[in-house]
N, C-alpha and C positions, 0 to 999 in steps of 0.2 A: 418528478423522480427525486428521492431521498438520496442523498448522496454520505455516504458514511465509511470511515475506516476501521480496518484489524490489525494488528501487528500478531505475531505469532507468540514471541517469546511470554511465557506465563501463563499461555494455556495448554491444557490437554488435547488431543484430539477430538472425546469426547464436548468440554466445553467450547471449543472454536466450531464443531458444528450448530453447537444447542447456541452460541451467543447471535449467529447469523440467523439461525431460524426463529431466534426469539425478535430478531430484529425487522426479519420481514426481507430480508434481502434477497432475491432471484437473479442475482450477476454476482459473483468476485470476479474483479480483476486484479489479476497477478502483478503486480509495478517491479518485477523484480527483473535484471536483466539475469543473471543465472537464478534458476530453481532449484537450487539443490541446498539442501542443509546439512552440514555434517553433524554425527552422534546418534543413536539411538531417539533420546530424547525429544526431539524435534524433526525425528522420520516421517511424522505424520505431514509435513508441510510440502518434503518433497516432490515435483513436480506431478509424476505421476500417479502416487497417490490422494495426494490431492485432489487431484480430477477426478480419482475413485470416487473420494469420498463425496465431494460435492455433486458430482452426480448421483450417488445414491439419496443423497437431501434432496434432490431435485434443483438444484441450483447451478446455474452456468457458468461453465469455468472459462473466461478470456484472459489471454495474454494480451499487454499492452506493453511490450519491450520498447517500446516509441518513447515511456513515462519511466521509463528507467534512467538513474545518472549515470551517464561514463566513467570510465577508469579512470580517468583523469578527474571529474567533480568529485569524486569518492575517496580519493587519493587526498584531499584538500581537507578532508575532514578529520581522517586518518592523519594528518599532520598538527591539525589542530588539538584531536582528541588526545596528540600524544605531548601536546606544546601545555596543555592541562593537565595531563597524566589521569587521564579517565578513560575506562576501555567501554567499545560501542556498546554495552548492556546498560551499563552508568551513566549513557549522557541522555541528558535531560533537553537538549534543545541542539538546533544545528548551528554550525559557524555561518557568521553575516559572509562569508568567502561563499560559503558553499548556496547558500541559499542566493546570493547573487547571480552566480554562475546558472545553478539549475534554472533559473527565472529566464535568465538570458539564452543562455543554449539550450534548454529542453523544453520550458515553458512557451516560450514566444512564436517555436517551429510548431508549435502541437496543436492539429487543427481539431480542436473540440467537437465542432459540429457532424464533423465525420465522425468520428469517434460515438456519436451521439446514434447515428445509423447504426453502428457496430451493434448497439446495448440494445438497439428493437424495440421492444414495448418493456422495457425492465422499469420496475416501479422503486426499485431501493436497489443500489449499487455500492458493493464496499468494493476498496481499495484495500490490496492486499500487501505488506510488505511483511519482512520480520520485527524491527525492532519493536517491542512493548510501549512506551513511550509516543503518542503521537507529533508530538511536537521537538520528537529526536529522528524524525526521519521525513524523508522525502515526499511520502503516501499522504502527508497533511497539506503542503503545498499544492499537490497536485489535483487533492478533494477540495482545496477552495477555488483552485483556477476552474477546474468543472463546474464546479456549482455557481460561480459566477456566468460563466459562458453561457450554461442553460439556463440562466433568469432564476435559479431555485431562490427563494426569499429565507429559508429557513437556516438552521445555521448547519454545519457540517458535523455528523454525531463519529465519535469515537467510541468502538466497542472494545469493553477492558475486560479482562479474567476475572 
């Protein structure tokens, strides 16, 4: 099983389906603990359209709110991002606070294998969050701890706009 991420921010509706389908993937999971996007712009991420759409691709839409950070890990970054003066579209990497934390309280409880029943016979799995940036968000953490747990040897792909 290929294990790969999307972040939303910087695609279209149009290309966040065409980049999955180019990619071969038959699962998103959602890593987001709210679904919802505010603006126009990025209505197409919204939870229930989403599911629209990925069902019309033929692709299976799961929530995995288990792989979501708390208000409080998220709050940590939010403090960071603002101790930098960079706002979450701008950052390019996560704080060693927050990636500690996630590692410890979301990572460590998260039992993969189950998880792994969840996904069935899925052959390419992306991880779904908003930010563009893969290594500015959680969804990259979380694609290497899977792909470690299931033995995948390959490296973990980022799909970008």
């Amino acid at each position: 099983m290929r294990v790969l991420t999307i972040g939303g921010y910087g695609f279209t509706e149009e290309g966040f389906v065409r980049a999955l389908g180019a990619a071969g993937v038959n699962v998103l999971v959602d890593v987001r603990q709210r679904r919802g996007m505010r603006g126009a712009r990025y209505a197409f991420l919204n939870r229930e359209r989403l599911q629209t759409s990925m069902s019309a691709a033929g692709i299976r839409y799961v929530h995995a709110r288990e792989l979501a950070p708390t208000a409080d890990i998220r709050d940590a970054q939010k403090r960071e991002d603002a101790n930098i003066g960079i706002g979450k579209r701008d950052r390019s990497r996560l704080s060693p606070e927050f990636v500690r934390r996630y590692q410890t309280e979301i990572l460590s409880r998260f039992d993969a294998m189950a998880f792994r029943g969840v996904l069935n016979e899925a052959t390419a799995v992306a991880l779904f969050c908003v930010e563009g940036h893969p290594d500015a968000c959680h969804r990259s953490l979380a694609a290497e701890h899977i792909a470690r747990a299931f033995g995948e040897e390959g490296p973990v792909e980022h799909l970008r706009p």
